[in-house]
C-alpha positions in Angstrom: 51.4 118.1 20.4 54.2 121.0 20.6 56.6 121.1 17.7 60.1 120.5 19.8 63.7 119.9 17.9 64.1 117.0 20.7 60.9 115.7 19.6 61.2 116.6 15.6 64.2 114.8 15.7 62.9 111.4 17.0 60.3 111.7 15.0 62.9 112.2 11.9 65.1 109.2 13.0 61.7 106.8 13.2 60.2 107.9 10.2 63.8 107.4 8.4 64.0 104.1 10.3 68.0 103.5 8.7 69.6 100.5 10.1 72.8 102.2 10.1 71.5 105.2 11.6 70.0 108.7 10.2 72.4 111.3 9.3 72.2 114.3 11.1 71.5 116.2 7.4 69.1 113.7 6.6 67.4 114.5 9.9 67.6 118.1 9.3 66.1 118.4 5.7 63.5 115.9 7.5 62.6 118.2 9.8 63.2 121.5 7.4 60.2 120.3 5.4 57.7 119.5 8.3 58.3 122.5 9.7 55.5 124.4 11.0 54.7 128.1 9.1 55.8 130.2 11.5 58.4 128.9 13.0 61.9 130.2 12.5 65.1 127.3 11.7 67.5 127.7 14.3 70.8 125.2 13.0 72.4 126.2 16.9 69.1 125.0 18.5 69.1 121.7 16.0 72.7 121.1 17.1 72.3 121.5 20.6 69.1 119.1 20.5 70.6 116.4 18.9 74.0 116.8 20.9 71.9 116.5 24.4 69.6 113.9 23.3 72.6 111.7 22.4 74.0 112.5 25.4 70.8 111.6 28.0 70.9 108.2 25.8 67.2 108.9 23.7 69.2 108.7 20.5 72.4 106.2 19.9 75.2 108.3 18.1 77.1 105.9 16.1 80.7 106.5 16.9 82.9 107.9 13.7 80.0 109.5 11.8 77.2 112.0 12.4 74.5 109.6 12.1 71.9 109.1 14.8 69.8 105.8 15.6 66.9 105.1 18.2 68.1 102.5 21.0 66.7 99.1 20.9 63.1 99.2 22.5 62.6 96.5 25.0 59.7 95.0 23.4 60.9 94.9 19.8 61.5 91.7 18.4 65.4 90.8 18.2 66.8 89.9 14.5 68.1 86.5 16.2 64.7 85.5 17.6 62.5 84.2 14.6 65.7 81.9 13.5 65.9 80.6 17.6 62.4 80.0 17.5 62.4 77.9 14.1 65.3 76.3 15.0 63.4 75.2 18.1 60.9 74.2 15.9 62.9 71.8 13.7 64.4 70.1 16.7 61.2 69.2 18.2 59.9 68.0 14.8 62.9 66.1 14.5 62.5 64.1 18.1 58.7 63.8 17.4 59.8 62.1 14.4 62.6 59.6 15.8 60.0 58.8 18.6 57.4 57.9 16.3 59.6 56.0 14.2 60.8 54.0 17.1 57.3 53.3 18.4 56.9 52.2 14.7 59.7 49.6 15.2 58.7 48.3 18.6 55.2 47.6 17.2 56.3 45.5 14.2 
């Protein structure tokens, strides 16, 4: 694949993977040190990238800082779901269990 900033810098903000978001310096000494030989730093180009990127929605800018976060993907779990889902599961343990103890006291 082509080294890109647009595409250096997602691949910065996953591999930093910061729940409150990569910092645009963080991002940038990220993608200082994967550099390809050859290729010439240009901070304008960086600044540009990131600034467009945010702006077409690839990257989430969180408002009052300069950090930088991937949107949610639509297949990624969310946070809430595993506690829905045991909750769910308690619940029907918990009728399964009244039912079989009223079965239990009809028989007797």
């Amino acid at each position: 694949m082509k080294w890109t900033y647009k595409s250096s810098i997602i691949s910065a903000i996953e591999e930093l993977n910061s729940p409150d978001g990569s910092s645009s310096k963080a991002i940038k000494q990220l993608m200082l040190t994967n550099l390809p030989k050859g290729k010439n730093w240009h901070n304008g180009t960086f600044t540009s990238a990131i600034k467009n990127l945010a702006a077409g929605s690839t990257i989430i800018k969180i408002e009052r800082s300069h950090n930088y976060k991937l949107p949610p993907s639509k297949h990624q779990p969310r946070a809430n779901a595993k506690a829905t889902r045991s909750q769910a599961a308690r619940e029907a343990a918990a009728t399964s269990a009244r039912a079989e103890a009223q079965s239990t006291a009809a028989a007797a």
